[in-house]
C-alpha positions in Angstrom: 81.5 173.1 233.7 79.8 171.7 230.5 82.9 170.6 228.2 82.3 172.5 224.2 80.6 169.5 222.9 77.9 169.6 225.2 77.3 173.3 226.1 73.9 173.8 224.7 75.1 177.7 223.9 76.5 176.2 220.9 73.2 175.8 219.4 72.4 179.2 219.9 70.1 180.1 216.9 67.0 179.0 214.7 65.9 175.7 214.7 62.8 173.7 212.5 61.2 171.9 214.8 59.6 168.7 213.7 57.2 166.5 216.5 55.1 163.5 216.4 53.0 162.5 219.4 51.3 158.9 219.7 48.5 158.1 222.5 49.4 154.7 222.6 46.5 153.9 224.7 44.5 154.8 221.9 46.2 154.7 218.7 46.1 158.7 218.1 48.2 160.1 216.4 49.4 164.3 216.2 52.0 166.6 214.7 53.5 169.4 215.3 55.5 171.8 212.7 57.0 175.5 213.6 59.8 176.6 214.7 62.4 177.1 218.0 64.4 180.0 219.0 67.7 179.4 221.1 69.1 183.0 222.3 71.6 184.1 224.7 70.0 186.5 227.8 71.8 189.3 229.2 71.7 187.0 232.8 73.8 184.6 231.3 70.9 182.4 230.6 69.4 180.7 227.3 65.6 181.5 226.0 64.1 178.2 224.4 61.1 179.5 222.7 58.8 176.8 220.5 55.9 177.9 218.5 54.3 175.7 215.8 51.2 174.4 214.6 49.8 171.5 216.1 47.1 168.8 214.6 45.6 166.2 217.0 42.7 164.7 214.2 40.9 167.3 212.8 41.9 169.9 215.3 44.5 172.3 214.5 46.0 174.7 217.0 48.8 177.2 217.8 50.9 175.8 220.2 53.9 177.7 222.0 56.3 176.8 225.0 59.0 179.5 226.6 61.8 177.7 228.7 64.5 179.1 230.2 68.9 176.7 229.9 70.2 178.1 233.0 74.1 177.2 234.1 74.8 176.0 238.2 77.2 173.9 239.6 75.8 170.6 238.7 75.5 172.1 235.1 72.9 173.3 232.8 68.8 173.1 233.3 65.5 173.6 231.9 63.2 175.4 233.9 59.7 176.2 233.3 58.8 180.0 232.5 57.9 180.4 236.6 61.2 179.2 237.6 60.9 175.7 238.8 63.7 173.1 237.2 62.1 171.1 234.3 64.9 168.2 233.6 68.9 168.4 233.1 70.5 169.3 229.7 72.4 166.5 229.3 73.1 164.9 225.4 72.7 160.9 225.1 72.1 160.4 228.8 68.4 159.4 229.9 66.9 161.5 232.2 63.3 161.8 233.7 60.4 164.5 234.9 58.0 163.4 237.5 54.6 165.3 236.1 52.1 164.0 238.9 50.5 162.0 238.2 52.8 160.5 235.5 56.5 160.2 234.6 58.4 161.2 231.6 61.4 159.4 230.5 63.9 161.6 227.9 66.4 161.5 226.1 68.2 164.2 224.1 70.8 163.3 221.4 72.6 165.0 218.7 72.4 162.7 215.7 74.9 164.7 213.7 75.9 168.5 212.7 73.1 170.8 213.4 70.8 168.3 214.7 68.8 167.7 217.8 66.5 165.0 218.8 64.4 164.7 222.3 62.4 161.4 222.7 59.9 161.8 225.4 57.6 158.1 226.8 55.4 159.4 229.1 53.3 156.8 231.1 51.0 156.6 234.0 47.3 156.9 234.7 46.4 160.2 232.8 49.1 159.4 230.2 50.4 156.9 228.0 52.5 158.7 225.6 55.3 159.1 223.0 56.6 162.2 221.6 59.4 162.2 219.3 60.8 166.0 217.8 63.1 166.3 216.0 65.3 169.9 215.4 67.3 170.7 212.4 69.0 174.1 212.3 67.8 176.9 210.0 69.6 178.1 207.0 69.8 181.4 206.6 67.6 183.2 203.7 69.4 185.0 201.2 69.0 188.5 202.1 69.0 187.9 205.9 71.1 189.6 207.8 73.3 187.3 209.7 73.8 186.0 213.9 
């Protein structure tokens, strides 16, 4: 069982996500800017649903991902929308994702109160890149009704 500190449904909630992403094969640099939404499932589960607006050069782009913080034995996971495990949620302890035909290396730390950062290198023959986001919780709006 995931001691307080480190169970993720304490960052239940609405989250600005900030990301940069840096070919480092070529020197190409992108952004991404929206938003994330942490919420509790009836099953127990946690939704973890990105969208922002992405810019690679020129191009912009909506961009959205939907995974799924599920609990077991051996603690909590990301899985992909279709089920299969993604990579352990674990705070200041590398982990990695075998994406064939490349490997990402992460790391997910929580600089201070109400913040999250995941450091992604990614490297192998298709890819040799670095993605850095960083996640600051949401203030409410005045007017908004509360969580």
């Amino acid at each position: 069982m995931p001691s307080s500190t480190t169970d993720p449904r304490r960052f239940v909630g609405r989250w600005r996500l900030d990301r940069t992403m840096l070919d480092l094969a070529t020197g190409d640099r992108g952004c991404a800017h929206g938003d994330l939404m942490i919420d509790r499932r009836p099953d127990g589960t946690l939704s973890w649903i990105e969208s922002a607006t992405m810019t690679w050069g020129l191009r912009q782009a909506p961009v959205s991902r939907s995974l799924t913080l599920a609990e077991s034995e051996a603690g909590w996971c990301f899985r992909f929308a279709d089920g299969r495990d993604f990579h352990p949620w674990q705070l200041g302890r590398p982990f990695e994702h075998w994406c064939h035909p490349d490997l990402y290396r992460g790391v997910l730390s929580e600089p201070g109160p109400d913040r999250l950062h995941l450091r992604w290198d990614v490297h192998g023959p298709a890819k040799h890149h670095r993605y850095r986001t960083r996640l600051r919780r949401a203030r409410p709006q005045a007017g908004a009704p509360g969580r």
